[in-house]
One Martini backbone bead per residue (centre of mass of N, CA, C, O) as a GRO file, in nm:
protein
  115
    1UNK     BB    1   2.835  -1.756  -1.301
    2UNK     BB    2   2.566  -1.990  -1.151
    3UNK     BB    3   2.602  -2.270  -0.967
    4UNK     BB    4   2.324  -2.482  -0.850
    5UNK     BB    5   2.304  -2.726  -0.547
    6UNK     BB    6   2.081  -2.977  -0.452
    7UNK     BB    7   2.031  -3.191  -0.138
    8UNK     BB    8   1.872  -3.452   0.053
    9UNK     BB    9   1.644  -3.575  -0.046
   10UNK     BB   10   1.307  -3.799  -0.019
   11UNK     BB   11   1.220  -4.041   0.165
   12UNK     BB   12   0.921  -3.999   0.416
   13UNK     BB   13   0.746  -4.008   0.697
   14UNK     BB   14   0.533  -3.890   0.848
   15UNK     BB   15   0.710  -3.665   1.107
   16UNK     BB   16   0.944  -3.639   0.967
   17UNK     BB   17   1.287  -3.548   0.889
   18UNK     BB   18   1.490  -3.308   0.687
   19UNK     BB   19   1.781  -3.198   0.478
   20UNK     BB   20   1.878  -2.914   0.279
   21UNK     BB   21   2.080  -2.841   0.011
   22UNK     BB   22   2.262  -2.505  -0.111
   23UNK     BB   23   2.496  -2.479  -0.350
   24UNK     BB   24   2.698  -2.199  -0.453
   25UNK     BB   25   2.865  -2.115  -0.734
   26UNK     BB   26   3.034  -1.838  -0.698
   27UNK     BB   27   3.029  -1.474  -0.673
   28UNK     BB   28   2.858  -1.429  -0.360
   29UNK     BB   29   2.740  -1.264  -0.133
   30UNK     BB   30   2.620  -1.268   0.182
   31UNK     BB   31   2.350  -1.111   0.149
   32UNK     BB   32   2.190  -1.333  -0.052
   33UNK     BB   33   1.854  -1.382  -0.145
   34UNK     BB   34   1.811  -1.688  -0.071
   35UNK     BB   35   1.587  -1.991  -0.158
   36UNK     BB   36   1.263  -2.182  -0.131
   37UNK     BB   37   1.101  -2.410  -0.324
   38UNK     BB   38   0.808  -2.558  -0.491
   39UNK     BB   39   0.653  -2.827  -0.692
   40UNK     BB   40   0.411  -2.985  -0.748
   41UNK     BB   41   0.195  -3.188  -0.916
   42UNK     BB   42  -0.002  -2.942  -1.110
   43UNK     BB   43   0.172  -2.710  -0.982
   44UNK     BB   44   0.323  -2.448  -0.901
   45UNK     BB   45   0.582  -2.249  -0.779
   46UNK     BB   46   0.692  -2.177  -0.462
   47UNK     BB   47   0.717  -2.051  -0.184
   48UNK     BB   48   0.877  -2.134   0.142
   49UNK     BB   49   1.211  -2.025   0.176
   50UNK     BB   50   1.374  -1.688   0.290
   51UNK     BB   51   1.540  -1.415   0.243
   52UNK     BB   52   1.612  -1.100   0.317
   53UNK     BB   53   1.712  -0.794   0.372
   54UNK     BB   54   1.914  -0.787   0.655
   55UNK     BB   55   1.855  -1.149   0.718
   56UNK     BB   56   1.582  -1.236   0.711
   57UNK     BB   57   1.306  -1.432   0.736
   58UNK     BB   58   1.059  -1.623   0.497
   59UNK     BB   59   0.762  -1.745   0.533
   60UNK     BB   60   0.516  -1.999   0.473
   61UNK     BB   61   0.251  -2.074   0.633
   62UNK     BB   62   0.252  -2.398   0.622
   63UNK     BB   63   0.548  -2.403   0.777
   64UNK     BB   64   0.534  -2.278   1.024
   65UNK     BB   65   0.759  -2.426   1.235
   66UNK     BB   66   0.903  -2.671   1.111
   67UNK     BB   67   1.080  -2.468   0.901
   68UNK     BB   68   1.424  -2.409   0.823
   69UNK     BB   69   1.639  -2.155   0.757
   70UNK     BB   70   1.964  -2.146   0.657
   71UNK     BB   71   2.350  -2.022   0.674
   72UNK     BB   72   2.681  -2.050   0.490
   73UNK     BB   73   2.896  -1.779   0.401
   74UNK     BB   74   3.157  -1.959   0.359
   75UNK     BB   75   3.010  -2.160   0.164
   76UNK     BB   76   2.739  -2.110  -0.018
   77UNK     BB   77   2.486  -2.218   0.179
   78UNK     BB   78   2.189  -2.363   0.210
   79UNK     BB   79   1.907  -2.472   0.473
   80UNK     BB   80   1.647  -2.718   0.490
   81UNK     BB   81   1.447  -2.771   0.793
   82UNK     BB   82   1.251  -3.038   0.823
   83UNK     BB   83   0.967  -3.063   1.005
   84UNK     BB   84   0.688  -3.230   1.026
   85UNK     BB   85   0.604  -3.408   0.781
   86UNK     BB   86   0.380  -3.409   0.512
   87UNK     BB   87   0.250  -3.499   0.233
   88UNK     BB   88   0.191  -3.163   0.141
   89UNK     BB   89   0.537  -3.148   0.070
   90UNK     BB   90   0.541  -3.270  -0.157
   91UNK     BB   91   0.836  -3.209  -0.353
   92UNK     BB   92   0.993  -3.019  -0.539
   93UNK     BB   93   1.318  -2.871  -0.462
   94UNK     BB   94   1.437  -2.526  -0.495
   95UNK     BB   95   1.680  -2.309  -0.555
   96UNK     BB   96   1.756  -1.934  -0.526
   97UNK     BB   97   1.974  -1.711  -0.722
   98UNK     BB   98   1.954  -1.361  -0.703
   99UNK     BB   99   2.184  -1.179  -0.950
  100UNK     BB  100   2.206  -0.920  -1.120
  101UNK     BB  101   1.942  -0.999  -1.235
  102UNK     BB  102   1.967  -1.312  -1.213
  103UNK     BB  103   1.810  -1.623  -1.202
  104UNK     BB  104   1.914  -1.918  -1.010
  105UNK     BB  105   1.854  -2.257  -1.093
  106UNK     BB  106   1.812  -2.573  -0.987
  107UNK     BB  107   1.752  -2.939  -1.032
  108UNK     BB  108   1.675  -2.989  -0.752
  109UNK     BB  109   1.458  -3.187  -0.489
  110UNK     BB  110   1.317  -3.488  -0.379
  111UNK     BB  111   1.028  -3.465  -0.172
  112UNK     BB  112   0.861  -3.775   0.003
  113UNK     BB  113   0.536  -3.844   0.163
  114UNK     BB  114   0.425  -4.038   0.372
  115UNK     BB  115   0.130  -4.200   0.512
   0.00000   0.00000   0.00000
């Protein structure tokens, strides 16, 4: 069993910069190709930023150059630094930790941004 708390989120203005946290607790590898997720209201939730095989980092197209993920694989945290937030980054943010077969997720943590 694997418990995900994200934490973090806010209000912020438009160009502003927040820091997500996501601590997984349980037995997890040190290269968990966990990331980060997000759903804004009305639609799907979408992939943010991951880890992937080897330790490489995928982002979505939106965010590349603003957002960065990175881990501290002895805290089994990962972290995601969101700078220059624009307003359509609102959206819940959520953690995914995928273990043996089972995917485990966060419930969230709200980032809005005003214009």
């Amino acid at each position: 069993q694997v418990l995900v708390v994200e934490s973090g989120g806010g209000l912020v203005q438009a160009g502003g910069s927040l820091r997500l946290s996501c601590a997984a607790f349980g037995s997890i590898p040190g290269d968990n190709v966990m990331g980060w997720y997000r759903q804004a209201p009305g639609k799907q939730r979408e992939l943010v930023a991951s880890f992937t095989r080897g330790d490489t980092t995928n982002y979505t197209d939106s965010v590349k150059g603003r957002f960065t993920i990175s881990r501290d694989n002895a805290k089994n945290t990962v972290y995601l630094q969101m700078n220059s937030l624009k307003p359509e980054d609102t959206a819940v943010y959520y953690c995914k930790v995928p273990l043996r077969g089972i995917t485990y997720w966060g419930k969230g943590t709200q980032v809005t941004v005003s214009s």
